[in-house]
C-alpha positions, -999 to +999 in steps of 0.1 A: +000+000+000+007+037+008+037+026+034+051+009+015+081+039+006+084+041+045+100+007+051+137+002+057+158+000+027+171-032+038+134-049+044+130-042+003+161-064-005+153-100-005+120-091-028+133-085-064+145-123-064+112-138-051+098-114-077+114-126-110+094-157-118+063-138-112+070-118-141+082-143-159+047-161-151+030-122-162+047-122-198+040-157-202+004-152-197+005-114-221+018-140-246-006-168-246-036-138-248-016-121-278-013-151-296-052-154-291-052-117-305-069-104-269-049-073-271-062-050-246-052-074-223-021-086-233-012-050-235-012-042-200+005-072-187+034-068-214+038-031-202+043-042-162+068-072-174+087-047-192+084-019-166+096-043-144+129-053-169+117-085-188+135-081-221+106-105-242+076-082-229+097-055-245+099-064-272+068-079-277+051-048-268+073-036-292+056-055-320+024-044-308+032-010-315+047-017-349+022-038-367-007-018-345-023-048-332-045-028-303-031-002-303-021+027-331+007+018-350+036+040-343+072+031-356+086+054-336+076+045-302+079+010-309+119+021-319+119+032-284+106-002-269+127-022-291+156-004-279+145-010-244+140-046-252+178-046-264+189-033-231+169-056-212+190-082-231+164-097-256+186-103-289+157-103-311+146-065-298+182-057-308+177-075-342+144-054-345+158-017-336+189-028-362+164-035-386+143+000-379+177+020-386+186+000-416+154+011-432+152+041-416+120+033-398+105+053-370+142+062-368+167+080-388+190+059-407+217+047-398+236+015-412+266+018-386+240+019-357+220-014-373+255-027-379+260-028-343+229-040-331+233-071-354+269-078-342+251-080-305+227-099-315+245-124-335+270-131-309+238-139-286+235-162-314+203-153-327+204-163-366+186-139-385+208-110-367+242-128-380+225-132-414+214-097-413+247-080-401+263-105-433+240-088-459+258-053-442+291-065-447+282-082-478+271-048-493+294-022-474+267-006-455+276+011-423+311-016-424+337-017-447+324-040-472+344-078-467+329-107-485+348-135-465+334-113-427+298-117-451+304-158-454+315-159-421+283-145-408+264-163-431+279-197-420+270-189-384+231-184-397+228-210-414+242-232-384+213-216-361+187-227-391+183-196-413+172-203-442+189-172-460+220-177-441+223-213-462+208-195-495+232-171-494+266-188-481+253-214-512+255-189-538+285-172-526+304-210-526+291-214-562+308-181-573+337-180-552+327-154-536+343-144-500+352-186-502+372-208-525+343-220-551+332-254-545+301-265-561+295-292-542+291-273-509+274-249-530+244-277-543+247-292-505+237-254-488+208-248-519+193-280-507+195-269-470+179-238-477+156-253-503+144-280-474+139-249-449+116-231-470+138-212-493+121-209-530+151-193-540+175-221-525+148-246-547+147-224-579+191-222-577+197-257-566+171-267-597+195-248-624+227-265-609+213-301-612 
């Protein structure tokens, strides 16, 4: 209640800990009611979890904002939660906000500032960051452009299941490009990709037969 700012300091200290699990237990529950598109209910419950410093409420509030499910969508502020998300340690809110500069979304843009969102969320190893901050290097956006650091990444993504990652590694071992050519590994990483979903990695793989 009212007192409770009143208490001893030290009386406050053991709570956070017995704490976390219930917030765990909140954004778990925000989830499950998103997914059944109850919204203005979700909503709520996301914004205490990530008040409270739960990284995945973040960012899925984040989402919310950005697509305007229940709410009006607005890039900007979901920029802000994203970025909140990516403090709070959730790789994919990092991955998000990098993707918001790259396009300039609800942000100004900024290649070097996605650049380095990616790199943190690809050494959390989250796949579609590391495939992402590839494409960067891949291109010479906001990094010096360096097709082996592009393979590299793309290697790494494909090992955590991107499909892309594979695509992409799969065409740059058929060209030589970044890696020695080898057509082999090039036909093996089409048909990955193809097998994840990839109607490019089927359409490539189909001209190399």
């Amino acid at each position: 209640g009212v007192s409770r700012g009143t208490k001893p300091a030290q009386l406050e200290e053991p709570k956070p800990s017995a704490q976390k699990p219930d917030i765990a237990e909140i954004e778990k529950r925000a989830e499950t009611l998103d997914n059944q598109k109850r919204y203005s209910e979700a909503r709520p419950l996301f914004d205490e979890a990530c008040n409270a410093g739960n990284g995945e409420a973040c960012g899925w509030l984040a989402n919310m904002h950005y697509a305007g499910s229940g709410v009006a969508k607005d890039d900007s502020r979901a920029a802000a939660i994203y970025s909140k998300a990516c403090d709070a340690g959730s790789p994919k809110g990092c991955t998000n906000l990098g993707t918001m500069y790259s396009e300039g979304n609800g942000v100004i843009k900024d290649q070097s500032r996605a650049a380095g969102l990616y790199s943190k969320a690809c050494r959390a190893d989250l796949a579609q960051a590391c495939f992402f901050l590839g494409e960067l290097y891949h291109l010479g956006l906001g990094v010096t452009a360096n097709h082996a650091q592009a393979t590299t990444l793309w290697s790494k993504a494909c090992d955590g299941e991107s499909a892309d990652g594979c695509f992409f590694l799969g065409i740059s071992y058929r060209n030589g490009d970044g890696v020695g050519k080898d057509l082999d590994k090039a036909r093996e990483l089409l048909k990955k990709a193809c097998t994840m979903g990839s109607q490019e990695g089927c359409v490539e793989l189909k001209k190399m037969q």
